[in-house]
C-alpha positions as CSV (number, residue, x, y, z in Angstrom):
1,X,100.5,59.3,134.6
2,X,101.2,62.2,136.9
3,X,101.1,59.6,139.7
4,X,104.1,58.1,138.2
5,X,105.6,61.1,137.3
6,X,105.6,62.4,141.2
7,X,106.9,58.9,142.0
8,X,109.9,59.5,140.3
9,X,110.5,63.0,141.2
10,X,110.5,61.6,144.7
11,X,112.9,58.3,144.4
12,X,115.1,61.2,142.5
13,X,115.0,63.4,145.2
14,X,115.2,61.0,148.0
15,X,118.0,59.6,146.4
16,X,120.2,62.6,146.0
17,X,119.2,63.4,149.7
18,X,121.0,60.0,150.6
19,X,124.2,60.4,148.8
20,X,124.4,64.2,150.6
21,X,123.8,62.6,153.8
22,X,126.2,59.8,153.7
23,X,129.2,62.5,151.9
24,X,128.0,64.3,155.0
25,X,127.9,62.1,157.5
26,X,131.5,60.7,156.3
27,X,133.2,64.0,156.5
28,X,134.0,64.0,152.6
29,X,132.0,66.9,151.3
30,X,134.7,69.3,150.2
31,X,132.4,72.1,149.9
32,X,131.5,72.4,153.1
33,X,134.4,74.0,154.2
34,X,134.3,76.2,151.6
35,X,130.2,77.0,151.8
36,X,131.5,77.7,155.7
37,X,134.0,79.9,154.9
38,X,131.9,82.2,152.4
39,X,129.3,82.2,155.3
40,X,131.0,83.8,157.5
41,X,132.0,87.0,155.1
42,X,130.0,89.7,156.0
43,X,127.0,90.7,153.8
44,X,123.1,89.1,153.6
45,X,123.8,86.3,151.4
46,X,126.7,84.2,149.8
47,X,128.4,85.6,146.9
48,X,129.8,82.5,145.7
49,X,128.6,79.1,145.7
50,X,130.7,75.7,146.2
51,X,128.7,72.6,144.0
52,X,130.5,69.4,143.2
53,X,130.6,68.4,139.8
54,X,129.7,64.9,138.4
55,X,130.7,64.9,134.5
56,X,131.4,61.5,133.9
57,X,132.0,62.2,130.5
58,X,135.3,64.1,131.7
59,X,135.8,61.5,134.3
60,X,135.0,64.2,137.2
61,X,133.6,62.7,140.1
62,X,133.2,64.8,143.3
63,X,135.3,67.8,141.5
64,X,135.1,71.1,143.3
65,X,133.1,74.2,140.8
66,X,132.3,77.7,142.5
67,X,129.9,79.7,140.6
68,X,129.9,83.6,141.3
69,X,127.4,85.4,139.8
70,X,125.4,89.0,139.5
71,X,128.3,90.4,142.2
72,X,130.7,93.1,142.1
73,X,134.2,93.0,142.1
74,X,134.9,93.4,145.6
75,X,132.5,91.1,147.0
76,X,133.5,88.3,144.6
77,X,137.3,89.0,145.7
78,X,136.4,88.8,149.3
79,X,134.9,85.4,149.0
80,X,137.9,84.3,146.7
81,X,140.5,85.3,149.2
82,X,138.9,83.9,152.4
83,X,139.6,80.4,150.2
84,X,143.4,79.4,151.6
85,X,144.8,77.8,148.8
86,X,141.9,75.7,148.2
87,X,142.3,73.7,145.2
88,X,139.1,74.7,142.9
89,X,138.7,72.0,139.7
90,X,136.2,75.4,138.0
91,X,135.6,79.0,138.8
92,X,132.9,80.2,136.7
93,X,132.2,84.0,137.0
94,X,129.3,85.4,135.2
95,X,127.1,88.4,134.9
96,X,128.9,89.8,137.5
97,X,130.7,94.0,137.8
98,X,134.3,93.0,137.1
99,X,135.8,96.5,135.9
100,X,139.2,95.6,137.1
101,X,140.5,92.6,137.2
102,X,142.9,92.9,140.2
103,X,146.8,91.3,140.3
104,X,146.1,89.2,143.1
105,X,142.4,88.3,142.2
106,X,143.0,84.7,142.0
107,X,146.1,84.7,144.8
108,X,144.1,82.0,147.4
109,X,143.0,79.3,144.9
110,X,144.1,76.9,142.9
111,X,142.4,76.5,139.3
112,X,141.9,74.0,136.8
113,X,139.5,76.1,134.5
114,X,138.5,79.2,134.9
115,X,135.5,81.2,133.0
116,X,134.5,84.8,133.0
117,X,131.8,86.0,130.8
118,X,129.7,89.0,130.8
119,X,131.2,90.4,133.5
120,X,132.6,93.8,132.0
121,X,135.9,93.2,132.2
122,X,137.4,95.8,131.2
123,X,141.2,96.4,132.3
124,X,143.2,93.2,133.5
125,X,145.9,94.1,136.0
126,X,149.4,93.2,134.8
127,X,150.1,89.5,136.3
128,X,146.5,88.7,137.3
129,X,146.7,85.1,136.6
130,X,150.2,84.9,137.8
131,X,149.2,83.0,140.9
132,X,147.5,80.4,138.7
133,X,149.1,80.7,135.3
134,X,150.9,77.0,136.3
135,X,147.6,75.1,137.6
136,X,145.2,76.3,134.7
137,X,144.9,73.7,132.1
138,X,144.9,73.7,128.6
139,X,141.3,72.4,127.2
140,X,143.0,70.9,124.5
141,X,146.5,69.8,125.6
142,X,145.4,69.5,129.1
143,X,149.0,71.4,130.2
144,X,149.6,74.5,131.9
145,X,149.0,77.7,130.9
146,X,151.9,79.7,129.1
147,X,152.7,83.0,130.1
């Protein structure tokens, strides 16, 4: 039983490590650039992370999500900005020291969805979501956000 069990840990496991290997080795993972990018902020480790979603339920396949998490403000702004106009499919902020939410917080990215939650948000800047007010998406209509 726990034979078999191992077993299929492993054929998951080596099975993911194929599919990274081959989006690797093809040049198609889009979050390497961005991992690369945070990297070379300053500080000991990431702030953000880059994952690619597969909901097939939503028909996502290969969709860019950043998680930031149990980070303040600054650091999470840092690592937002270094970004370019990278188009970002979710941004998911959580536990994180967001006092502030600055104007041009979200000025380098492009978002589908974005999620803050327990992050102590307590003042958002006039125009904050400006920059992304036309790219976020309605859940239910699936249109642009209106200002």
């Amino acid at each position: 039983m726990i034979t078999q069990l191992v077993l299929n840990l492993f054929r998951r496991i080596l099975f993911i490590f194929i599919i990274n290997i081959i989006l690797i080795s093809a040049n198609q993972n889009p979050c390497h650039p961005i991992e690369k990018s945070f990297s070379e902020l300053d500080g000991a480790s990431p702030v953000c992370q880059c994952s690619l979603s597969n909901d097939v339920s939503q028909n996502l396949s290969n969709k860019i999500w950043i998680g930031c998490t149990s980070q303040k403000m600054p650091a999470i702004f840092r690592a937002l900005f270094s970004l370019n106009d990278t188009q970002i499919d979710h941004l998911h902020v959580w536990n994180a020291l967001i006092n502030i939410l600055p104007k041009d917080m979200f000025s380098k990215i492009k978002l589908d969805k974005l999620t803050i939650e327990d992050s102590s948000v307590g003042i958002i800047r006039k125009e904050a979501f400006s920059n992304v007010e036309n790219t976020l998406k309605d859940k239910e209509r699936g249109g642009g956000c209106n200002s």
